[in-house]
N, CA, C and O of each residue as an XYZ file, in Angstrom:
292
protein
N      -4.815    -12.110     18.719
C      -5.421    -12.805     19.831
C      -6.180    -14.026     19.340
O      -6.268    -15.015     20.068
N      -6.713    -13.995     18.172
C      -7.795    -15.159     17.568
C      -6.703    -16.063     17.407
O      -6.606    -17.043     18.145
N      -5.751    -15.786     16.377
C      -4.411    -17.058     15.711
C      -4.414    -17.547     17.626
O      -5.270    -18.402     17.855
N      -3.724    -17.173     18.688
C      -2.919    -17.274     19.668
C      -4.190    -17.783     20.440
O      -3.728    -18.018     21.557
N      -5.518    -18.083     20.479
C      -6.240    -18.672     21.560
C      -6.693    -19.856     21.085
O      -7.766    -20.255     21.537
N      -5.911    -20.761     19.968
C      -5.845    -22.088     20.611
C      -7.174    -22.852     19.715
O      -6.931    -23.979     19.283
N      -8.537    -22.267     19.440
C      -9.330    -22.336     18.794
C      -9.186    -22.734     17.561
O      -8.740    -21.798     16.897
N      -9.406    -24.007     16.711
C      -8.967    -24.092     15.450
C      -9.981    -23.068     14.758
O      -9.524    -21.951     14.517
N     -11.177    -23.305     14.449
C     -12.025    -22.096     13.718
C     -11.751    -21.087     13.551
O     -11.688    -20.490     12.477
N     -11.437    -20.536     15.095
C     -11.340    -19.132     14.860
C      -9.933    -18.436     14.527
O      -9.701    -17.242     14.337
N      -8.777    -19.901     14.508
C      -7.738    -19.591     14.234
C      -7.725    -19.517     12.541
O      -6.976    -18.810     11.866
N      -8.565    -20.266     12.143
C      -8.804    -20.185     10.122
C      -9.731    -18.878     10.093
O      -9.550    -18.088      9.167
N     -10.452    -18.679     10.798
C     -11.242    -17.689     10.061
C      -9.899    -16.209     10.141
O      -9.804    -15.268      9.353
N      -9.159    -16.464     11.200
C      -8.193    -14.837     11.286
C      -6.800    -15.279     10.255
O      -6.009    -14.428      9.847
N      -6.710    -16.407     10.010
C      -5.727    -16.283      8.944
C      -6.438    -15.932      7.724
O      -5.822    -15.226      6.926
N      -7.545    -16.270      7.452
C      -8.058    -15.839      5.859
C      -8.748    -14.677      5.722
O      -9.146    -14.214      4.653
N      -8.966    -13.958      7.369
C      -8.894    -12.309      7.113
C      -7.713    -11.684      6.974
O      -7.737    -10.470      6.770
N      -6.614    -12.287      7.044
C      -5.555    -11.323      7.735
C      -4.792    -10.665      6.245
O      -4.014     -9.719      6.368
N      -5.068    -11.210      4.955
C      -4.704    -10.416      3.353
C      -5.675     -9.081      3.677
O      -5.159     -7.973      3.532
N      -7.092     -9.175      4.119
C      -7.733     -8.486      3.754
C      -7.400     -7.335      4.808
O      -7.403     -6.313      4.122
N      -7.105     -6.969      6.168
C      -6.530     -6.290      7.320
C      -6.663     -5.017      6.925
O      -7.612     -4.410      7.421
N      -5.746     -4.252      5.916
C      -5.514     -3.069      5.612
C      -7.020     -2.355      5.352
O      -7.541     -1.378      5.890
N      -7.379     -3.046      4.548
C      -8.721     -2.280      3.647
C      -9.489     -2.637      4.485
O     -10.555     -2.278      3.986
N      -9.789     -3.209      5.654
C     -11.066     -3.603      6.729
C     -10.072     -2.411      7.649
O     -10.761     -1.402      7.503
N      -9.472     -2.200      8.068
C      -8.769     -0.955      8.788
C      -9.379      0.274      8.009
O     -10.325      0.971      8.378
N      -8.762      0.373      7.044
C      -9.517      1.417      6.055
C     -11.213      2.091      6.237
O     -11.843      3.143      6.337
N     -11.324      0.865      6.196
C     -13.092      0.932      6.062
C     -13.746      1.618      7.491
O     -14.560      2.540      7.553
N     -13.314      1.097      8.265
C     -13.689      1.761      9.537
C     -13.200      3.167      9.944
O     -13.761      4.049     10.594
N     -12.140      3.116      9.437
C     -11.224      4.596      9.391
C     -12.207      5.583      8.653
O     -12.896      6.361      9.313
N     -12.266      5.539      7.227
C     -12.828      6.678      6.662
C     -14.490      6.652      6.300
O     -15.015      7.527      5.610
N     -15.248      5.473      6.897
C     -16.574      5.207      6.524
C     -17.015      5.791      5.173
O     -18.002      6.520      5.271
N     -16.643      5.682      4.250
C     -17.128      6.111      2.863
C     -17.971      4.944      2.682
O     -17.773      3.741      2.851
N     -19.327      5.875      2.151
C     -20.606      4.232      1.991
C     -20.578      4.643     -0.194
O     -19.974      5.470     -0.877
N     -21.680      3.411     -0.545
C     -21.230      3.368     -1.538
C     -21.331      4.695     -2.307
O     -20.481      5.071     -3.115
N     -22.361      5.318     -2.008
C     -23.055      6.303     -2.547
C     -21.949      7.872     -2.842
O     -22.174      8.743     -3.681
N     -20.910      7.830     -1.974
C     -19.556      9.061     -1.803
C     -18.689      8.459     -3.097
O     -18.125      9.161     -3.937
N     -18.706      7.297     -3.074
C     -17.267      6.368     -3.921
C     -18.592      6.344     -5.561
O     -18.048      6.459     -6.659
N     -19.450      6.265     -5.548
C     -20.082      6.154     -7.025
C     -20.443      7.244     -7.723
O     -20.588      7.188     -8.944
N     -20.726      8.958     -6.646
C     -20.702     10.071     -6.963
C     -19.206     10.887     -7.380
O     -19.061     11.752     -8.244
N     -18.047     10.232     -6.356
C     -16.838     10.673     -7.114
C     -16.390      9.642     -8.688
O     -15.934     10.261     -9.649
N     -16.517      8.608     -8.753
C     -16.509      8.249     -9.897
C     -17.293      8.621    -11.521
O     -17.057      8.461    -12.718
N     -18.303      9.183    -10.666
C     -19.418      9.400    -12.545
C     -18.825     11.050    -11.945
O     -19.917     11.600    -12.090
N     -18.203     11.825    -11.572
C     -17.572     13.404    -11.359
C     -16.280     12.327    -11.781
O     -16.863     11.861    -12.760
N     -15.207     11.726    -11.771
C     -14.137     11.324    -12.905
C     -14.369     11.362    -14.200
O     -13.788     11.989    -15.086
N     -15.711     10.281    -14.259
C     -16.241     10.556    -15.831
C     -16.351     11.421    -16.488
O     -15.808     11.512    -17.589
N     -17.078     12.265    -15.979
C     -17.327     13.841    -16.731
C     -16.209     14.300    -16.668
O     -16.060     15.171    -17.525
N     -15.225     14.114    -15.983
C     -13.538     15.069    -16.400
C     -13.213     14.628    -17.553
O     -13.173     15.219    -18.632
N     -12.935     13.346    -17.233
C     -12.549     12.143    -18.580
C     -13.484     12.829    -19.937
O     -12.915     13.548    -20.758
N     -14.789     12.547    -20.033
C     -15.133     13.101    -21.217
C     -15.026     14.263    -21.599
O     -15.130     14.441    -22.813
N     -14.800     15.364    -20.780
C     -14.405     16.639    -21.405
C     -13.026     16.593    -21.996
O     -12.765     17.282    -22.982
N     -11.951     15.651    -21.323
C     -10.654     15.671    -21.372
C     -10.559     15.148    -22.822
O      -9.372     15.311    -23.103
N     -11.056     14.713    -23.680
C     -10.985     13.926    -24.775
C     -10.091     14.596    -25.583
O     -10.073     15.825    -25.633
N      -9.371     13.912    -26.201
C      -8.189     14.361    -26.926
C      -7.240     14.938    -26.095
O      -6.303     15.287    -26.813
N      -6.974     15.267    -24.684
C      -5.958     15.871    -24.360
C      -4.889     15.037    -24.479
O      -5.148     13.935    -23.995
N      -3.441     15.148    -25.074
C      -2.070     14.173    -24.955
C      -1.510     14.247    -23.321
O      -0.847     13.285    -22.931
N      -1.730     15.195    -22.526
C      -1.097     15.164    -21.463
C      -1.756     14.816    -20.549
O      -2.642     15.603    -20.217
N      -1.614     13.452    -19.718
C      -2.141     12.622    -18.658
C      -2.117     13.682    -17.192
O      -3.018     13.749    -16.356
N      -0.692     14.521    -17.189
C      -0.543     14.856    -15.803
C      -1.763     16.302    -15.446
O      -2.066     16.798    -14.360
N      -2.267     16.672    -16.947
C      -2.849     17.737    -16.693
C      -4.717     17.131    -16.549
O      -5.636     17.899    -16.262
N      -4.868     15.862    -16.784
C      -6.069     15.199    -16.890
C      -5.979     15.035    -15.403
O      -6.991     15.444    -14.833
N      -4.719     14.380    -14.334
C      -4.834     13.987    -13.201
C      -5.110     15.401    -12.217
O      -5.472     15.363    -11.041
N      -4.826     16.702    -13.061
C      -4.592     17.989    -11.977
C      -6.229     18.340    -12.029
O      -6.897     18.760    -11.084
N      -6.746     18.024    -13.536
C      -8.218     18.150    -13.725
C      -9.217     17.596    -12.451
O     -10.124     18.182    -11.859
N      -8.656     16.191    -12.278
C      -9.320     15.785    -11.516
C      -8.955     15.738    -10.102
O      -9.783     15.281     -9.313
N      -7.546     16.252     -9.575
C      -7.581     16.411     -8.391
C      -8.285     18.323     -8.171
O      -8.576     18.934     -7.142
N      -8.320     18.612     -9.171
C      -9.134     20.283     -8.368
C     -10.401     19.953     -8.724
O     -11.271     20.824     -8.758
N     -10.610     18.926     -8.970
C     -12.143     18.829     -9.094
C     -13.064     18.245     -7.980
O     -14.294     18.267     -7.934
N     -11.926     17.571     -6.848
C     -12.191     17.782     -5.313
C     -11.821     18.423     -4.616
O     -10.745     19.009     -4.735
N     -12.766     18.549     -3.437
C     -12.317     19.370     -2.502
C     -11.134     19.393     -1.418
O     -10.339     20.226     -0.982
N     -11.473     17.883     -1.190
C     -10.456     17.169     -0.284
C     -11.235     16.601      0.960
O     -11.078     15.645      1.719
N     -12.214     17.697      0.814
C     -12.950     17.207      2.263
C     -13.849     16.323      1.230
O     -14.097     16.700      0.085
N     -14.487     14.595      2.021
C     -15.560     13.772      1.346
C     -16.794     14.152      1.729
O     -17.709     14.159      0.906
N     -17.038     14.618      3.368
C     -18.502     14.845      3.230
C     -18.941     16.500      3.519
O     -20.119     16.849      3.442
């Protein structure tokens, strides 16, 4: 509707959102604030450092998918 009403401004400002679309869809979809996304990352870490020395990647990725629940909050 912004590109199609004719408006130059608001026709630049929706073309130079429109790469970003998916992940602004996203964002509203699953509201993860920073604090969910920086607590599952330092819980990666600690897999990662226990994992040290393991050769097998797929059993590091199973580490860390049972190491969520599935549910975020």
């Amino acid at each position: 509707m912004a590109i199609s009403s004719g408006i130059e401004a608001l026709d630049r400002f929706a073309r130079k959102l429109a790469p970003y679309l998916e992940g602004i869809l996203c964002s509203a979809r699953h509201r993860l604030n920073t604090n969910v996304l920086v607590g599952m990352n330092n819980r990666i870490k600690v897999i990662k450092r226990m994992a040290y020395g393991w050769r097998d990647t797929a059993n590091f990725f199973l580490k860390i998918r049972a190491g969520f629940s599935g549910k975020v909050r």
